[in-house]
C-alpha positions in Angstrom: -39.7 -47.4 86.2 -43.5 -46.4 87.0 -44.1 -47.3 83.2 -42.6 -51.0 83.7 -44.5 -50.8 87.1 -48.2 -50.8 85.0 -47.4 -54.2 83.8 -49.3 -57.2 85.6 -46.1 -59.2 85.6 -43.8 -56.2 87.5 -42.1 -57.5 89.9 -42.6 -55.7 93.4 -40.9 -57.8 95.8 -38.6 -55.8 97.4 -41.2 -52.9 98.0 -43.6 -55.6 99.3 -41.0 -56.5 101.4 -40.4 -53.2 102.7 -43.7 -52.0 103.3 -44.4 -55.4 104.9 -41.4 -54.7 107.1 -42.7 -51.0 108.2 -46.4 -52.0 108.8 -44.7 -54.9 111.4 -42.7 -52.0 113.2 -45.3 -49.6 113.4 -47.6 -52.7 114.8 -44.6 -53.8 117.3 -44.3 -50.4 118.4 -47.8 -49.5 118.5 -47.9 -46.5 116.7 -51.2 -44.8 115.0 -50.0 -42.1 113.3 -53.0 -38.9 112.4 -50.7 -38.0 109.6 -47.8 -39.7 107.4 -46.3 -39.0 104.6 -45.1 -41.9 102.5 -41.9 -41.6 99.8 -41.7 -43.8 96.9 -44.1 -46.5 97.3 -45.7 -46.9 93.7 -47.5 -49.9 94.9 -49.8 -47.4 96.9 -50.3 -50.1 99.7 -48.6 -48.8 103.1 -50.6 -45.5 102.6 -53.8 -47.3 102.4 -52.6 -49.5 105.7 -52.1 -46.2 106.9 -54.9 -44.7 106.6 -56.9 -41.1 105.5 -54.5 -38.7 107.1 -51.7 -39.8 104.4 -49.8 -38.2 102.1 -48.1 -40.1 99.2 -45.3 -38.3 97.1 -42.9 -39.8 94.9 -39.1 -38.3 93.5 -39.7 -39.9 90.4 -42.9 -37.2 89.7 -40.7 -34.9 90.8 -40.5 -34.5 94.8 -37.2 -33.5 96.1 -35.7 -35.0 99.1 -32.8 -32.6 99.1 -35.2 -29.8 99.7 -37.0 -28.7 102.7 -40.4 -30.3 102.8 -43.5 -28.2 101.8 -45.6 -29.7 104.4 -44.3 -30.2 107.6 -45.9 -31.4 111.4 -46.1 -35.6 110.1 -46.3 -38.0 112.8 -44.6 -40.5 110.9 -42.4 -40.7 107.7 -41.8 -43.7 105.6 -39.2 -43.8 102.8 -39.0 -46.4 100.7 -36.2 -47.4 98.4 -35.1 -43.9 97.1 -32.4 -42.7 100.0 -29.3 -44.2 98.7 -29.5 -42.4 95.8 -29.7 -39.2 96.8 -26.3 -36.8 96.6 -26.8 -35.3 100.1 -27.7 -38.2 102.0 -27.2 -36.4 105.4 -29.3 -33.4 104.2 -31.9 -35.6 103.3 -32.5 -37.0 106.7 -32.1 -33.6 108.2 -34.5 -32.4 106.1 -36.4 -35.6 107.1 -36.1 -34.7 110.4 -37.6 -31.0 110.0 -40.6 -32.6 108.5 -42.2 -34.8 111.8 -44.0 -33.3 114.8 -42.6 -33.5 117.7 -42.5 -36.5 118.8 -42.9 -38.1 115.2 -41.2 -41.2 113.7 -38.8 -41.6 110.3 -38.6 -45.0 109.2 -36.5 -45.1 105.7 -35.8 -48.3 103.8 -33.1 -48.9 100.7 -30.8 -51.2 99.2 -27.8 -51.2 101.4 -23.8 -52.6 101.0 -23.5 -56.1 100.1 -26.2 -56.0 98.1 -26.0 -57.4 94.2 -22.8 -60.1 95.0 -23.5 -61.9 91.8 -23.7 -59.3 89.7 -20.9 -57.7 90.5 -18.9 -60.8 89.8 -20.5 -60.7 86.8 -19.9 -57.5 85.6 -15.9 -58.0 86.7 -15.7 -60.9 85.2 -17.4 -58.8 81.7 -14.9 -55.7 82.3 -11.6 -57.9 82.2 -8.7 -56.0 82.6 -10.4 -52.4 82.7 -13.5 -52.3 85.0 -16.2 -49.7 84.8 -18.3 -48.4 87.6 -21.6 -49.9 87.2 -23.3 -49.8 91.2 -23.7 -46.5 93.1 -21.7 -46.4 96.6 -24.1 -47.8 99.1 -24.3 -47.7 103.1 -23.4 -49.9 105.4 -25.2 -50.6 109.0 -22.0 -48.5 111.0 -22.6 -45.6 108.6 -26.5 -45.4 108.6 -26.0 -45.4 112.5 -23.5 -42.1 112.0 -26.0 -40.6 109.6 -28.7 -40.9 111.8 -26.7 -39.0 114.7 -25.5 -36.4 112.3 -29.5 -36.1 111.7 -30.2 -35.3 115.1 -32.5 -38.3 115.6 -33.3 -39.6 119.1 -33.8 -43.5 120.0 -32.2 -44.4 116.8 -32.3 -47.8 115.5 -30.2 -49.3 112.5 -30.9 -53.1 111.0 -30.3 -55.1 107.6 -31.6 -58.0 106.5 -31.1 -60.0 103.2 -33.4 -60.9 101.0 -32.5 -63.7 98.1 -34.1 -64.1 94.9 -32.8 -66.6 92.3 -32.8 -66.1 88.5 -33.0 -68.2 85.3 -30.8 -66.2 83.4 -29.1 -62.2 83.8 -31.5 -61.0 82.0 -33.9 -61.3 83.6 -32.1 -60.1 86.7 -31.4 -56.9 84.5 -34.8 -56.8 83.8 -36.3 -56.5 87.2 -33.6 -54.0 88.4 -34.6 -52.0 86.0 -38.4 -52.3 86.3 -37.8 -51.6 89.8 -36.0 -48.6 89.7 -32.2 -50.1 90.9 -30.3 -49.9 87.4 -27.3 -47.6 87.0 -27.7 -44.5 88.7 -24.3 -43.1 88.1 -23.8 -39.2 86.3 -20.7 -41.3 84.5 -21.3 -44.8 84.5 -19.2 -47.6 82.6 -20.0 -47.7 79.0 -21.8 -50.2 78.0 -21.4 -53.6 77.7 -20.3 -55.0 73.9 -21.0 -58.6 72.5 -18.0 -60.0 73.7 -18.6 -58.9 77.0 -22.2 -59.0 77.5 -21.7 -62.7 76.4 -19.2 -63.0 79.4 -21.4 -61.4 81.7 -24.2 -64.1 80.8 -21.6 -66.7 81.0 -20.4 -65.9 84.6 -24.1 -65.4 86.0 -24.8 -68.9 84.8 -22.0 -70.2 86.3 -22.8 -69.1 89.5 -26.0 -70.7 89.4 -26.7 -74.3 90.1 -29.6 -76.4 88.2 -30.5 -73.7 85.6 -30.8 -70.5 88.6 -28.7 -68.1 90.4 -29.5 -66.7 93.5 -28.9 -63.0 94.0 -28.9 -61.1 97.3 -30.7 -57.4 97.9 -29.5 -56.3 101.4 -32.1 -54.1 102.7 -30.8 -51.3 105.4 -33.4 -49.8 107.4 -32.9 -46.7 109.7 -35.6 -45.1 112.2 -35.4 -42.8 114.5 -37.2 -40.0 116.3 -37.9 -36.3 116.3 -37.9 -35.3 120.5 
């Protein structure tokens, strides 16, 4: 994903979004923060919003969000499109938690349920008779409230909000999930897709389209929440 992320054509829309998203909260709430730390933003730009006293890491180098934090005492803690794939979700925001100051804010950002409709028609429709798992479980706003809870963070606050984005053909769909780090995650996915039923797959998407696109749907679930 960094790789396809070089490229002057990569799309970044949904981090833009995101990061957008968490510069407007911090603004709305009027927090400054001396020190951040910032997960999974390749793009680079909420830690230069953010300014000197921020640190960027990111799990695809190798930073482990199931693992106590090496550095600890951050104001504020972004996390950007890399929670719901974690195995221990709950640990992960605990171990968010044990990483602010007192006082300090976690603000963390991912694809959440409903996202992808069209494309899992599509891949139903592909399957037939015998469908695969193709899309990691993904949380919904009632569960991100009980995680936070279980996380022991104060004032919490739990939102969604979609974001649509049409397509000229699944391919190209395919294409940006995967240059954005949302393909198949699964330890045993589906197998993949033959001739028969990739042509299917293409088939459906198309259908679901009007005039020559076909609108897709990224649900983006954002939880925050504070360290008293």
């Amino acid at each position: 994903m960094l790789a396809l992320q070089k490229r002057p054509d990569a799309p970044r829309y949904l981090m833009a979004d995101m990061v957008e998203d968490v510069l407007d909260r911090l603004s709305f709430l009027r927090v400054e923060p001396r020190r951040a730390l910032v997960i999974g933003d390749w793009t680079g730009i909420l830690a230069a919003g953010l300014g000197p006293g921020t640190v960027e890491v990111e799990p695809a180098n190798g930073f482990d969000e199931e693992h106590p934090y090496p550095e600890g005492g951050f104001d504020l803690i972004a996390s950007l499109g890399t929670l719901d794939t974690v195995n221990d979700l709950p640990g992960a925001l605990i171990h968010l938690r044990a990483a602010l100051a007192p006082g300090g804010l976690m603000i963390a950002s991912f694809l959440g349920a409903g996202s992808l409709p069209a494309l899992r028609g599509v891949m139903l429709a592909a399957d037939g008779d015998r469908p695969a798992p193709r899309i990691h479980p993904q949380v919904d706003v009632r569960a991100g409230g009980q995680l936070l809870q279980r996380a022991g963070l104060a004032d919490p606050v739990i939102d969604h909000r979609p974001l649509d984005v049409s397509f000229r053909s699944l391919d190209r769909l395919v294409g940006d999930l995967r240059a954005q780090g949302l393909s198949n995650v699964l330890v045993r996915s589906g197998p993949p897709l033959g001739k028969a039923a990739l042509a299917r797959a293409r088939e459906a998407f198309a259908a679901a389209g009007q005039d020559g696109r076909t609108t897709e749907r990224f649900e983006i679930l954002t939880l925050s929440g504070w360290k008293r």
